[in-house]
mmCIF file of the N, C-alpha and C atoms, coordinates in Angstrom:
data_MODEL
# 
_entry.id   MODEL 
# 
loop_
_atom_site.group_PDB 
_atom_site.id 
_atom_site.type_symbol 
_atom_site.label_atom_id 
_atom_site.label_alt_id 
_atom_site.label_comp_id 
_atom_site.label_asym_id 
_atom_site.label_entity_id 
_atom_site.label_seq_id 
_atom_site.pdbx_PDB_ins_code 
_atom_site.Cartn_x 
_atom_site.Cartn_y 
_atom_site.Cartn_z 
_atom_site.occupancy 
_atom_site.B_iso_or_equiv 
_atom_site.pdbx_formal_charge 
_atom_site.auth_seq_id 
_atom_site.auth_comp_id 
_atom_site.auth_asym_id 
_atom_site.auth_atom_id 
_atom_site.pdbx_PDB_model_num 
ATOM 1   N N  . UNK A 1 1  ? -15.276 6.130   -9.324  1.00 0.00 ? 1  UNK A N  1 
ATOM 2   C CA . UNK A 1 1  ? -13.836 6.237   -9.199  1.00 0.00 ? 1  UNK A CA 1 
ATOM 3   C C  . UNK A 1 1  ? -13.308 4.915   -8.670  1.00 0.00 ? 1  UNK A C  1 
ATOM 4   N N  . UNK A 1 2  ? -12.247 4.250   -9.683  1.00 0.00 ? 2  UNK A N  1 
ATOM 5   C CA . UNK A 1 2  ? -11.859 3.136   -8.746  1.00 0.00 ? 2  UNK A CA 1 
ATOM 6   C C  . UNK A 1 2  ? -10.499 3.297   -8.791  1.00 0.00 ? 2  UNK A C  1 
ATOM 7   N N  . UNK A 1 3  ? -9.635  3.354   -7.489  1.00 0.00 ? 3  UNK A N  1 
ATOM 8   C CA . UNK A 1 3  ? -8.379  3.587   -7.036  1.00 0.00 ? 3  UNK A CA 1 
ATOM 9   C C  . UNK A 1 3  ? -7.538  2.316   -6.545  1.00 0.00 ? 3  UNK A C  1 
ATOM 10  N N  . UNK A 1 4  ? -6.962  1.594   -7.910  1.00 0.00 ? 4  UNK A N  1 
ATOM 11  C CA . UNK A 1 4  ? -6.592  0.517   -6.833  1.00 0.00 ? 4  UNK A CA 1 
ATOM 12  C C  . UNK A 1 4  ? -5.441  0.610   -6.539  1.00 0.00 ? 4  UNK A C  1 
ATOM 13  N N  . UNK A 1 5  ? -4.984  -0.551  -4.883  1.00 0.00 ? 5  UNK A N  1 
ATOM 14  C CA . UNK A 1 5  ? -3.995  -0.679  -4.403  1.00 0.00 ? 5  UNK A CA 1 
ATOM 15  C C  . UNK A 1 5  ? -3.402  -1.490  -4.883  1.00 0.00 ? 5  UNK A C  1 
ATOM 16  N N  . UNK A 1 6  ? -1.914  -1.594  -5.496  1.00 0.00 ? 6  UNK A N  1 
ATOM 17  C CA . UNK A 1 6  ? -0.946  -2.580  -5.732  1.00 0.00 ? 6  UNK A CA 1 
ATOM 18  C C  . UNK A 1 6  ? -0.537  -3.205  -4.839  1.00 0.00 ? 6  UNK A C  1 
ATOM 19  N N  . UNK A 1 7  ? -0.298  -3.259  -3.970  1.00 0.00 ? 7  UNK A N  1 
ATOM 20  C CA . UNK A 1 7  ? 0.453   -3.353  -2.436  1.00 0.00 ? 7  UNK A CA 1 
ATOM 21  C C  . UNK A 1 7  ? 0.752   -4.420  -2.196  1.00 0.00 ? 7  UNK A C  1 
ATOM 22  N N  . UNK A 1 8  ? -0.239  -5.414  -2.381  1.00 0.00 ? 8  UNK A N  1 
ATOM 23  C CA . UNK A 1 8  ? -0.184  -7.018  -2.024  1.00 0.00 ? 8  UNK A CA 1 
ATOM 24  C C  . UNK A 1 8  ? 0.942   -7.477  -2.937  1.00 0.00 ? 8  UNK A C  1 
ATOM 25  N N  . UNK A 1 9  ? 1.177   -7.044  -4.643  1.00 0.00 ? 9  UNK A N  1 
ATOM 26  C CA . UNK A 1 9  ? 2.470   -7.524  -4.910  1.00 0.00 ? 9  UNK A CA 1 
ATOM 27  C C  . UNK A 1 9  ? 3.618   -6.906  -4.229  1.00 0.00 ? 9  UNK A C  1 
ATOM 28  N N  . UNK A 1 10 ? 3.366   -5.859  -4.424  1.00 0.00 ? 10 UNK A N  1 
ATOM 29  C CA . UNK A 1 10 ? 5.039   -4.975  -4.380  1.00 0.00 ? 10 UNK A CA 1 
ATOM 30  C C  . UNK A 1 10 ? 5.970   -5.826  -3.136  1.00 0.00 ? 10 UNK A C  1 
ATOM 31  N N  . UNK A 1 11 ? 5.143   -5.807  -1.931  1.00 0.00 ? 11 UNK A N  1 
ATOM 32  C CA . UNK A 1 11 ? 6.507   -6.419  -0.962  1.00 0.00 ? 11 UNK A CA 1 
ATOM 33  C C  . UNK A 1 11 ? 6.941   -8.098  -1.679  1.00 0.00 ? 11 UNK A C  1 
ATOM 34  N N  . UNK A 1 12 ? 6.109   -8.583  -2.141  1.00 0.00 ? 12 UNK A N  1 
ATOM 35  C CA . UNK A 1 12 ? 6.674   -10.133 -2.660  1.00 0.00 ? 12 UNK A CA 1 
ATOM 36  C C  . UNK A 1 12 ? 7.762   -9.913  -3.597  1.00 0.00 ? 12 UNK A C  1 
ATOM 37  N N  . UNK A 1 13 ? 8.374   -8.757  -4.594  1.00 0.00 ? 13 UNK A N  1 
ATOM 38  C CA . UNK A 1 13 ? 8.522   -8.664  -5.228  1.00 0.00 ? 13 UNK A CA 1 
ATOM 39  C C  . UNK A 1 13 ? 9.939   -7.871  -4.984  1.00 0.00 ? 13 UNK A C  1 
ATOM 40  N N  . UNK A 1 14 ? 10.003  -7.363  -3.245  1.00 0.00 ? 14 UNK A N  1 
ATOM 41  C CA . UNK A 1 14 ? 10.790  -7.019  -3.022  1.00 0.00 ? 14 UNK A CA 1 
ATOM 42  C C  . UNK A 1 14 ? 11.381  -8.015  -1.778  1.00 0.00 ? 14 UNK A C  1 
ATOM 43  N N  . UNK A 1 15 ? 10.845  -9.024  -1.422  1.00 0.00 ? 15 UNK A N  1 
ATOM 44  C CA . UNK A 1 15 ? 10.985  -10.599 -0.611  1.00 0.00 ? 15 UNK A CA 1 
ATOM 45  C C  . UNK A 1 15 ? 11.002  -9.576  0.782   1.00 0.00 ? 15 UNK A C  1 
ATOM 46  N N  . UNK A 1 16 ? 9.930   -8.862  0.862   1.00 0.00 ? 16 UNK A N  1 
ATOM 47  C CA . UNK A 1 16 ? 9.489   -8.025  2.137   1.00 0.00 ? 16 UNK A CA 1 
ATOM 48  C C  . UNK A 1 16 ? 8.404   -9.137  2.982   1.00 0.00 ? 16 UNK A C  1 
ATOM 49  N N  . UNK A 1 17 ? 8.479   -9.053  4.266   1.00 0.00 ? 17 UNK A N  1 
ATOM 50  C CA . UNK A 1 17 ? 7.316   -9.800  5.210   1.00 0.00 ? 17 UNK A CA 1 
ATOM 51  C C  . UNK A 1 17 ? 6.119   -8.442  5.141   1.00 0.00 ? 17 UNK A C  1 
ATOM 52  N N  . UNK A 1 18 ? 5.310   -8.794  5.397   1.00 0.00 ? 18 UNK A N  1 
ATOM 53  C CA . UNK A 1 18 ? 4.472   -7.737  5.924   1.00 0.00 ? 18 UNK A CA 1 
ATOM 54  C C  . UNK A 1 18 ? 4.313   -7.461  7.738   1.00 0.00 ? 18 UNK A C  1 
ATOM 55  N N  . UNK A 1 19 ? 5.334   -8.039  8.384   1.00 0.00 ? 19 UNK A N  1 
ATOM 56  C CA . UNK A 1 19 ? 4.966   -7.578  9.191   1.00 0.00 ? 19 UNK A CA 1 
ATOM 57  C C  . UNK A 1 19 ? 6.169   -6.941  9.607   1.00 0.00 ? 19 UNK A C  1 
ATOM 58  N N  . UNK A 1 20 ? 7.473   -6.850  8.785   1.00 0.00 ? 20 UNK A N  1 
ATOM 59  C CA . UNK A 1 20 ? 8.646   -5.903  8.727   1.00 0.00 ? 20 UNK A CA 1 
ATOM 60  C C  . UNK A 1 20 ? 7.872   -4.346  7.800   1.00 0.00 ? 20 UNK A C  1 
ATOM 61  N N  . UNK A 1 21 ? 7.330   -4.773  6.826   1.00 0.00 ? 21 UNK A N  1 
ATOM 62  C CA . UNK A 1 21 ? 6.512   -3.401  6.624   1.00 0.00 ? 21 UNK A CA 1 
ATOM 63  C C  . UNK A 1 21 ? 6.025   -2.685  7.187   1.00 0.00 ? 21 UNK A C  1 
ATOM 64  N N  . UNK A 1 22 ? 4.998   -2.885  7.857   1.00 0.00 ? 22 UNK A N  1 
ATOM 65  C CA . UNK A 1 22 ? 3.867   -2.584  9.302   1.00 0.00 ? 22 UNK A CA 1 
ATOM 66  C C  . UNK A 1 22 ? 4.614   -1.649  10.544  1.00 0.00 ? 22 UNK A C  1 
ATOM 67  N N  . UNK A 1 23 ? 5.257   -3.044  10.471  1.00 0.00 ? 23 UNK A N  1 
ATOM 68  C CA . UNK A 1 23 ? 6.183   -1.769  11.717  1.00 0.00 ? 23 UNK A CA 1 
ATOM 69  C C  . UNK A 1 23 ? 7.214   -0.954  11.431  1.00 0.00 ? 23 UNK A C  1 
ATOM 70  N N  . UNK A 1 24 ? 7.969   -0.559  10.131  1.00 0.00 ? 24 UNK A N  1 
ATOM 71  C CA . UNK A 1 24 ? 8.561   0.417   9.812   1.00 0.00 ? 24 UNK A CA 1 
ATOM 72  C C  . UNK A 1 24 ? 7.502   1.788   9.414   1.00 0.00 ? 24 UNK A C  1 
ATOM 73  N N  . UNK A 1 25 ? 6.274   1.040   8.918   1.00 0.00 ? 25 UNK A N  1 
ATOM 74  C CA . UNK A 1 25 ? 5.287   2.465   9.019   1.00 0.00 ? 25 UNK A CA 1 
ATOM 75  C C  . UNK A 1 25 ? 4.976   2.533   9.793   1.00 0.00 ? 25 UNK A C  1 
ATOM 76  N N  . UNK A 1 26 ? 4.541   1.809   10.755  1.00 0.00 ? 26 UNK A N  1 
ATOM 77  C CA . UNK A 1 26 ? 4.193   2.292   12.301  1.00 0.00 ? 26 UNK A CA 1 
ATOM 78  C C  . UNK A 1 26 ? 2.662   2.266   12.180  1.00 0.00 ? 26 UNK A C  1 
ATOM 79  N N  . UNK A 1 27 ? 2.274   1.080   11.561  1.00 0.00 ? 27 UNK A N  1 
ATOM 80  C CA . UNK A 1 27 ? 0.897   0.689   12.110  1.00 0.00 ? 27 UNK A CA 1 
ATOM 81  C C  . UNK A 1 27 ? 0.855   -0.531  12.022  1.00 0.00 ? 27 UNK A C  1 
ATOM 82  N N  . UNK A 1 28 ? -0.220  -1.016  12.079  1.00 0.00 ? 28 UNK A N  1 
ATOM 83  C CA . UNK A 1 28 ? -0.927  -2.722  12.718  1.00 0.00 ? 28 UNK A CA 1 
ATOM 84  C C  . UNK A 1 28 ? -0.270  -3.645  11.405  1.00 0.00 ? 28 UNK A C  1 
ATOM 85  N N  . UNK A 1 29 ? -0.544  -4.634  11.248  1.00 0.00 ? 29 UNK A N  1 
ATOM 86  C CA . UNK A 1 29 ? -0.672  -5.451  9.936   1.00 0.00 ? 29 UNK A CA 1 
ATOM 87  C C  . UNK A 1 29 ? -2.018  -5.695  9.619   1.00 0.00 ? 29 UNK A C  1 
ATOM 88  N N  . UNK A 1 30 ? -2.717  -5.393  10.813  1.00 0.00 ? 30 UNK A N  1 
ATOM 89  C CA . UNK A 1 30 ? -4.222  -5.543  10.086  1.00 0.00 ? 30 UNK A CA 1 
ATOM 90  C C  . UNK A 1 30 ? -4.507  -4.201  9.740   1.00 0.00 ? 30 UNK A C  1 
ATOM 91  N N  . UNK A 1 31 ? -4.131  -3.357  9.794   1.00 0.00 ? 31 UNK A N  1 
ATOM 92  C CA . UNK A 1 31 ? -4.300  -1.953  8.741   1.00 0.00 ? 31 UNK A CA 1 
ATOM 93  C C  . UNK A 1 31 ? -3.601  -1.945  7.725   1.00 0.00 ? 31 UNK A C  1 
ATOM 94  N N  . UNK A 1 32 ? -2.144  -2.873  7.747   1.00 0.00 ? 32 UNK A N  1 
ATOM 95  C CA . UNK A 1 32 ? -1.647  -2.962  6.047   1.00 0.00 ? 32 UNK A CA 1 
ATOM 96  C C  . UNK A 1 32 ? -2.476  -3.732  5.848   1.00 0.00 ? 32 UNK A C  1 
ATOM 97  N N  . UNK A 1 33 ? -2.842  -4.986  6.362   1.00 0.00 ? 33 UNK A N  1 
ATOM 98  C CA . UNK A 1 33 ? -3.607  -5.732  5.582   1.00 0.00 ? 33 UNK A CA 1 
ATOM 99  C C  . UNK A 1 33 ? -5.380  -5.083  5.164   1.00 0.00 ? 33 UNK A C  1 
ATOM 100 N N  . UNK A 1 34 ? -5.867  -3.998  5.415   1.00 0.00 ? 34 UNK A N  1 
ATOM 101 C CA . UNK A 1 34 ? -6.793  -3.222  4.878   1.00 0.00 ? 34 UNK A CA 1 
ATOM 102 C C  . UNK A 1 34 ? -6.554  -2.211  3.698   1.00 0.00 ? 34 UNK A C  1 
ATOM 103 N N  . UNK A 1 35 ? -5.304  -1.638  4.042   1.00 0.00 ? 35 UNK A N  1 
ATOM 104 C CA . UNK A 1 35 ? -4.117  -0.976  2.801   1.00 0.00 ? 35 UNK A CA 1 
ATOM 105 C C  . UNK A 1 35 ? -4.662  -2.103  1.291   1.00 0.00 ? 35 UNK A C  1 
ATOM 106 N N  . UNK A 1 36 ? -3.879  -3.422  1.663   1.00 0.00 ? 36 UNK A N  1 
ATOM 107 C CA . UNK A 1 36 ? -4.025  -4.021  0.592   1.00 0.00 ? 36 UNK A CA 1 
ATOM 108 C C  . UNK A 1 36 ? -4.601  -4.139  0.044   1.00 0.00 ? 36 UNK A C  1 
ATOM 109 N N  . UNK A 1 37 ? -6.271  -4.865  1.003   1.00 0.00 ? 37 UNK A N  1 
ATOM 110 C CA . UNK A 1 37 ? -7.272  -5.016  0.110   1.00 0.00 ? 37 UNK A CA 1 
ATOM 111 C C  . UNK A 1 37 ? -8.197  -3.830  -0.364  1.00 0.00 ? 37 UNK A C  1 
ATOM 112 N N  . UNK A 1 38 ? -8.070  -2.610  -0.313  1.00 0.00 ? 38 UNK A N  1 
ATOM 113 C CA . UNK A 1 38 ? -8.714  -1.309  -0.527  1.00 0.00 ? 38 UNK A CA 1 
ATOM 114 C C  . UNK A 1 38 ? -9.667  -1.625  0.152   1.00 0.00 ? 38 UNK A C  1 
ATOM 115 N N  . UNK A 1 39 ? -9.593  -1.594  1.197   1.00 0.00 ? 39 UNK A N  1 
ATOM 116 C CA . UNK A 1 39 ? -10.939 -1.960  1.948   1.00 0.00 ? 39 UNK A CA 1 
ATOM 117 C C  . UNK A 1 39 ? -11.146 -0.592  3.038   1.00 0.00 ? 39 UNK A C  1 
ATOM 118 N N  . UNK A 1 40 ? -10.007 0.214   2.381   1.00 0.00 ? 40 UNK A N  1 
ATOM 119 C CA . UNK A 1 40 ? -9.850  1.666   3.469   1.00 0.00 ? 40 UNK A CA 1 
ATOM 120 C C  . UNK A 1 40 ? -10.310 3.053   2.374   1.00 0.00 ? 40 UNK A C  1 
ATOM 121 N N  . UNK A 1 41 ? -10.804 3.676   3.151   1.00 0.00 ? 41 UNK A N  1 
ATOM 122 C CA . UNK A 1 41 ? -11.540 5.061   2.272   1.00 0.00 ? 41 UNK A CA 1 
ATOM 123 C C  . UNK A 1 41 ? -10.313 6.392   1.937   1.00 0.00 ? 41 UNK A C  1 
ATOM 124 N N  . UNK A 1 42 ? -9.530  5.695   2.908   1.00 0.00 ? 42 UNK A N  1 
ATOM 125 C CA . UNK A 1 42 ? -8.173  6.739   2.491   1.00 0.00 ? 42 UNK A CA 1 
ATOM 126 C C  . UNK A 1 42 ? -6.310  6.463   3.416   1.00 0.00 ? 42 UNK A C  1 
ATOM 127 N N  . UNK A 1 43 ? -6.116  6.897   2.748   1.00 0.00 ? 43 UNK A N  1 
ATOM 128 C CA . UNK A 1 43 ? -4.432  6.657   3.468   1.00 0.00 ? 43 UNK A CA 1 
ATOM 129 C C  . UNK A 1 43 ? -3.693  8.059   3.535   1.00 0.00 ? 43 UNK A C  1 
ATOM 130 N N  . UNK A 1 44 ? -3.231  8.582   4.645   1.00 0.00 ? 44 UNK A N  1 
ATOM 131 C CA . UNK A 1 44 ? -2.330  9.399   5.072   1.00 0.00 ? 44 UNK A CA 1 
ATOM 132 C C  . UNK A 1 44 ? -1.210  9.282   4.021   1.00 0.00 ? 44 UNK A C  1 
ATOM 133 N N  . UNK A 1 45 ? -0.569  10.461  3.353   1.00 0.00 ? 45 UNK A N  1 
ATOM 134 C CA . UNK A 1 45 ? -0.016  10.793  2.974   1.00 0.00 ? 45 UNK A CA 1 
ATOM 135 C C  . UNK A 1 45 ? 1.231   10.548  3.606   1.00 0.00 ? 45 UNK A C  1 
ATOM 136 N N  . UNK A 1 46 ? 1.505   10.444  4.833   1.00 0.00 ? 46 UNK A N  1 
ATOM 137 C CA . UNK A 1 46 ? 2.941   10.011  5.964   1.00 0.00 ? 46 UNK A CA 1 
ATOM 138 C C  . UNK A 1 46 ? 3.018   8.280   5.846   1.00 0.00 ? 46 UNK A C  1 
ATOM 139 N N  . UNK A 1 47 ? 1.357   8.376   5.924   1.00 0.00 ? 47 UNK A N  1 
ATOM 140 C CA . UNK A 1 47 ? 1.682   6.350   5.572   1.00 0.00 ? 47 UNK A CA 1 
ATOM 141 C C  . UNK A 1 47 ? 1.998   6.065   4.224   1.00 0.00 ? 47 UNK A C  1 
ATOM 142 N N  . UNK A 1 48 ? 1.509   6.907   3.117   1.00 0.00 ? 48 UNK A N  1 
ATOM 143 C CA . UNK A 1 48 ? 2.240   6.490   2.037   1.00 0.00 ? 48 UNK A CA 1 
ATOM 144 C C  . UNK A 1 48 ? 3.754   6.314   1.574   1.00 0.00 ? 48 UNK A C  1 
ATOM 145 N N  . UNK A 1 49 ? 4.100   7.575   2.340   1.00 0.00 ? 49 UNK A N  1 
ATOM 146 C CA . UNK A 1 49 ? 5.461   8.102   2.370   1.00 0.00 ? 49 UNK A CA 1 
ATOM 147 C C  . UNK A 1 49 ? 6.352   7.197   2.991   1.00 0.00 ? 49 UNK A C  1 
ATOM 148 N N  . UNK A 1 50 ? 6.057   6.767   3.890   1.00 0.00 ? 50 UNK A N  1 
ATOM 149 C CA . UNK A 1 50 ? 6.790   5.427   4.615   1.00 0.00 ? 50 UNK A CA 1 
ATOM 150 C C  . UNK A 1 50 ? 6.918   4.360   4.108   1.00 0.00 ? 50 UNK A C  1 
ATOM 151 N N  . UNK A 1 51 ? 5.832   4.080   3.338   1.00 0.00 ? 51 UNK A N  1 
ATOM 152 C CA . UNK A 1 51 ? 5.497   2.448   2.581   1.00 0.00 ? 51 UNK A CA 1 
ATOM 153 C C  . UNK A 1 51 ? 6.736   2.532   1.273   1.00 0.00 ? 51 UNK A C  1 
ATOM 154 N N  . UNK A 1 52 ? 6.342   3.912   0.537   1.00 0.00 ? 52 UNK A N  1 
ATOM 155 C CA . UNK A 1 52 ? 7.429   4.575   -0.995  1.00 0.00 ? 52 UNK A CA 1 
ATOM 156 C C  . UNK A 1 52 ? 8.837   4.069   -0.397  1.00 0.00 ? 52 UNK A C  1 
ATOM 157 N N  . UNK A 1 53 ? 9.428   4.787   1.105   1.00 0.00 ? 53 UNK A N  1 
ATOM 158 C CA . UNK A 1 53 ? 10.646  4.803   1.411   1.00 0.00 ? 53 UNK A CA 1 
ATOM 159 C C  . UNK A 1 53 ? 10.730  3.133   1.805   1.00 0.00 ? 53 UNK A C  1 
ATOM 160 N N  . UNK A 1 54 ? 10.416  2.107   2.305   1.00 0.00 ? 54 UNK A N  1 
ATOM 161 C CA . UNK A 1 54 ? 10.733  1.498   2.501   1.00 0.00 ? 54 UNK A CA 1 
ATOM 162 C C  . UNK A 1 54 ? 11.021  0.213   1.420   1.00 0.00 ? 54 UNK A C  1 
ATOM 163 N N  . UNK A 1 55 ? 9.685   0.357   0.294   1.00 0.00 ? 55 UNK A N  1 
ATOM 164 C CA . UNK A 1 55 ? 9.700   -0.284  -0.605  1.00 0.00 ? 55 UNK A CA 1 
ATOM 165 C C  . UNK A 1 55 ? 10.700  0.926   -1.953  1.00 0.00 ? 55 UNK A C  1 
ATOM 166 N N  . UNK A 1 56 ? 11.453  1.504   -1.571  1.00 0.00 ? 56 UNK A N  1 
ATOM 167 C CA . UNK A 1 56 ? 12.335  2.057   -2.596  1.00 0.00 ? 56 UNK A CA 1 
ATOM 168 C C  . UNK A 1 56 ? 11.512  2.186   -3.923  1.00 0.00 ? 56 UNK A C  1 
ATOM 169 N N  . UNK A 1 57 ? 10.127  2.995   -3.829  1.00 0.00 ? 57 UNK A N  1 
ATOM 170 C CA . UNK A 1 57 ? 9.437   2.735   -5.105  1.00 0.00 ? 57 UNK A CA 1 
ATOM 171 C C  . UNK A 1 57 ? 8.531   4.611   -5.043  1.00 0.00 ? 57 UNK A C  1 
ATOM 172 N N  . UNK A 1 58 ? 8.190   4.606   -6.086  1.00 0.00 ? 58 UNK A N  1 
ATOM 173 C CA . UNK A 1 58 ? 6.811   5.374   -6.263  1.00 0.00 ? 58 UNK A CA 1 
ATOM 174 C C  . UNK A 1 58 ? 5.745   5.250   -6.206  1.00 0.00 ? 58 UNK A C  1 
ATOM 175 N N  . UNK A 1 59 ? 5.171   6.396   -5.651  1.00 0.00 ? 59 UNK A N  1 
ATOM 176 C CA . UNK A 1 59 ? 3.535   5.792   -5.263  1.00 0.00 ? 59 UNK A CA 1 
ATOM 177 C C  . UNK A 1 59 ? 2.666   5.360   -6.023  1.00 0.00 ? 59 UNK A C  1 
ATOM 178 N N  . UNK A 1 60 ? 3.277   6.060   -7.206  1.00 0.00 ? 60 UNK A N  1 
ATOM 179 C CA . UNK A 1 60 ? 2.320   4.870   -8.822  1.00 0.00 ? 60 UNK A CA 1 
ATOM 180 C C  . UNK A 1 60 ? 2.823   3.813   -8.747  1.00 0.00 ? 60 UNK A C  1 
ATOM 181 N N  . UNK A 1 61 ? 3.698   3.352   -8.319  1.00 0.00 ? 61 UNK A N  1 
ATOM 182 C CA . UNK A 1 61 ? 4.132   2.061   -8.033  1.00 0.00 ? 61 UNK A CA 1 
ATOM 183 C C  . UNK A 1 61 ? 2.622   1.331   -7.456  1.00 0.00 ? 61 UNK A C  1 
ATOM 184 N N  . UNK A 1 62 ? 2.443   1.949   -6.721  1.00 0.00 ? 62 UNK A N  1 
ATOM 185 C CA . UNK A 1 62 ? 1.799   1.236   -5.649  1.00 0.00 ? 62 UNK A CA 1 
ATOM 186 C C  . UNK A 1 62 ? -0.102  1.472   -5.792  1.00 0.00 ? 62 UNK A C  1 
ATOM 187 N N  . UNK A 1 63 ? -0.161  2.812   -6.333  1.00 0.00 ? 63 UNK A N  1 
ATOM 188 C CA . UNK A 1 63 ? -1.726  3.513   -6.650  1.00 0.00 ? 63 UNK A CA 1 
ATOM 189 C C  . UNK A 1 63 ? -1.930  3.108   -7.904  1.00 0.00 ? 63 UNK A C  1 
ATOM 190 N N  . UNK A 1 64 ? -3.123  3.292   -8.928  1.00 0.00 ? 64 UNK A N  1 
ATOM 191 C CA . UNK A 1 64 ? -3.273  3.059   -10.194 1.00 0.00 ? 64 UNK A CA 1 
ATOM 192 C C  . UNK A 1 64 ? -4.991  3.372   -9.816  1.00 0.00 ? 64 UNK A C  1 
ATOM 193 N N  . UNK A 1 65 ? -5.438  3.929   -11.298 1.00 0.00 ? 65 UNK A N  1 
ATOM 194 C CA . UNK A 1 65 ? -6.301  4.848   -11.426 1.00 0.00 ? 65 UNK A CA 1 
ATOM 195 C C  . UNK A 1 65 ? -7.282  3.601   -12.470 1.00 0.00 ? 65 UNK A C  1 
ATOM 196 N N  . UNK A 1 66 ? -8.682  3.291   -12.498 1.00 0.00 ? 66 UNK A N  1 
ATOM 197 C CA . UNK A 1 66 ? -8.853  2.604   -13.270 1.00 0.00 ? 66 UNK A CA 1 
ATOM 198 C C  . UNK A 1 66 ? -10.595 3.025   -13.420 1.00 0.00 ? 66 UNK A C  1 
ATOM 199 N N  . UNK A 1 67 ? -10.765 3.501   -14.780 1.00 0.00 ? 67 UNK A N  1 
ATOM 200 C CA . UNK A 1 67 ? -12.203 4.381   -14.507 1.00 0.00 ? 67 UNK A CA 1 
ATOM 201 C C  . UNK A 1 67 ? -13.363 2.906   -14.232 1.00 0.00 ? 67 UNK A C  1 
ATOM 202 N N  . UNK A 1 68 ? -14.257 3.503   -13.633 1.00 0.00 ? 68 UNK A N  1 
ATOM 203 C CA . UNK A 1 68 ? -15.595 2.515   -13.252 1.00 0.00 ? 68 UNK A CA 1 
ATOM 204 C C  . UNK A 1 68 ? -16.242 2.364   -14.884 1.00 0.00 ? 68 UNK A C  1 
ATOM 205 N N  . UNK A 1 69 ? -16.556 0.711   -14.979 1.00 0.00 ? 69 UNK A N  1 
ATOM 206 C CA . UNK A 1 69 ? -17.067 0.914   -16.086 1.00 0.00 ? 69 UNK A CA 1 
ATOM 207 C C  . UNK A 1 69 ? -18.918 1.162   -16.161 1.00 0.00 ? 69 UNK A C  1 
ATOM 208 N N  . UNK A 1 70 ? -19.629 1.419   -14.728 1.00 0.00 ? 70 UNK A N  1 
ATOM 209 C CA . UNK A 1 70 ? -20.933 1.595   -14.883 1.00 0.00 ? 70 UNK A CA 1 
ATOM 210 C C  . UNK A 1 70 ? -21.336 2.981   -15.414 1.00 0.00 ? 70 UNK A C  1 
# 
């Protein structure tokens, strides 16, 4: 299963800082910055929800599904 994160564009794209992101969800920047690189095994559904509302987007915006090719 590979689940990737968009994340690293979307705020450039909306001329967002990441560390005005961070703290409207109400965690670290080094946990967005783990967000980004999928380097996390899962994300709260409240942290998604925060990231959607702030970046005025959908979470396919932001998720994307991409099968493993092994």
């Amino acid at each position: 299963m590979a689940i990737i994160i968009n994340l690293d564009v979307m705020p450039a794209g909306h001329k967002v800082k990441s560390k005005d992101l961070a703290e409207f969800v109400g965690i670290t920047e080094q946990n967005l910055s783990l967000i980004k690189t999928g380097k996390v095994k899962g994300i709260r559904l409240a942290t998604l929800n925060a990231i959607c509302e702030f970046l005025q987007c959908q979470p396919g915006d932001i998720l994307e599904y991409r099968k493993d090719e092994s």
